[in-house]
C-alpha positions in Angstrom: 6.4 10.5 -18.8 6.5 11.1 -14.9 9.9 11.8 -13.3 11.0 9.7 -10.7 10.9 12.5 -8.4 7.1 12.8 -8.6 6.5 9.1 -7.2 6.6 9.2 -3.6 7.3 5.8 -2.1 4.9 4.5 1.2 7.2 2.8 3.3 5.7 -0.1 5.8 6.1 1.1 9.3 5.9 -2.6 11.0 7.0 -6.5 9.5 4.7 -8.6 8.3 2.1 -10.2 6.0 0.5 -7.6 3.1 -3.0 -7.7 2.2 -4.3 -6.1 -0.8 -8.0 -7.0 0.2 -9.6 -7.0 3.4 -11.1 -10.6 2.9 -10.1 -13.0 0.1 -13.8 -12.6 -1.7 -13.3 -8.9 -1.7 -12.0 -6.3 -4.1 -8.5 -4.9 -3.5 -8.4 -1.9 -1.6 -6.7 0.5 -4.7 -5.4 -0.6 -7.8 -2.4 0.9 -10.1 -3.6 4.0 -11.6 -6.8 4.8 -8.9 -6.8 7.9 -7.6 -6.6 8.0 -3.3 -7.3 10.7 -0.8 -4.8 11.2 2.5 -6.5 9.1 5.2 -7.8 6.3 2.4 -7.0 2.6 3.5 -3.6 1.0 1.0 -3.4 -2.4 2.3 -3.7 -4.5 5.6 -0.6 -5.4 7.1 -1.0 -8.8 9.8 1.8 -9.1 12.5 1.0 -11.9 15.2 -2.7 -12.1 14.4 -3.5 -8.1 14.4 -4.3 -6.2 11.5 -2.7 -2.7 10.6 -4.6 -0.6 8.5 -2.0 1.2 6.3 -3.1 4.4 4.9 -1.9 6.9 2.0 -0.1 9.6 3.9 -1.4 11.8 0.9 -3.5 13.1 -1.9 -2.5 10.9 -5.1 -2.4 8.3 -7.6 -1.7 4.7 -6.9 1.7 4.6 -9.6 3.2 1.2 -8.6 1.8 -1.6 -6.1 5.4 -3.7 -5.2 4.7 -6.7 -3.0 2.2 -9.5 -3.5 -0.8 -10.4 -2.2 0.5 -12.2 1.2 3.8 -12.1 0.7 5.7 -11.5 3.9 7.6 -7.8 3.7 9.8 -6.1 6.4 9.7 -3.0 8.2 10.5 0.0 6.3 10.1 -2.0 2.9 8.5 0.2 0.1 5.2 -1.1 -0.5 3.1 1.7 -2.9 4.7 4.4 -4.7 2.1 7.6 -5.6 2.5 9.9 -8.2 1.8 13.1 -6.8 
């Protein structure tokens, strides 16, 4: 069993709409329990018709995806949480 200190939480660094995929005929971006590399894309994040790539901010595994797809989230809202 992981402890919760091992799950690192990325935190959205601007409001707005989440997007698993990068269009709606497309595969999600990661999925719980994929492994990612620093640098790979999370999620797309729309404010005001611009699209924010969000990356992992580490080496990891994909432990808990929170919001849905296109549900509207706020800044500094935990939106992934790795396992490291």
């Amino acid at each position: 069993m992981t402890s919760e200190h091992s799950l690192i939480p990325v935190i959205a660094p601007i409001s707005g709409v989440f997007y698993r995929k990068p269009a709606p005929e497309q595969p999600a971006y990661v999925e719980v329990g994929q492994s990612v590399k620093k640098g790979q894309t999370l999620c797309l994040l729309e404010t005001m018709k611009v699209f924010t790539k969000l990356k992992a901010p580490m080496d990891g595994e994909v432990a808990e995806i929170i919001p849905e797809d296109g549900s509207t989230i706020g800044k500094r809202e935990t939106l992934f949480r790795l396992k490291i």
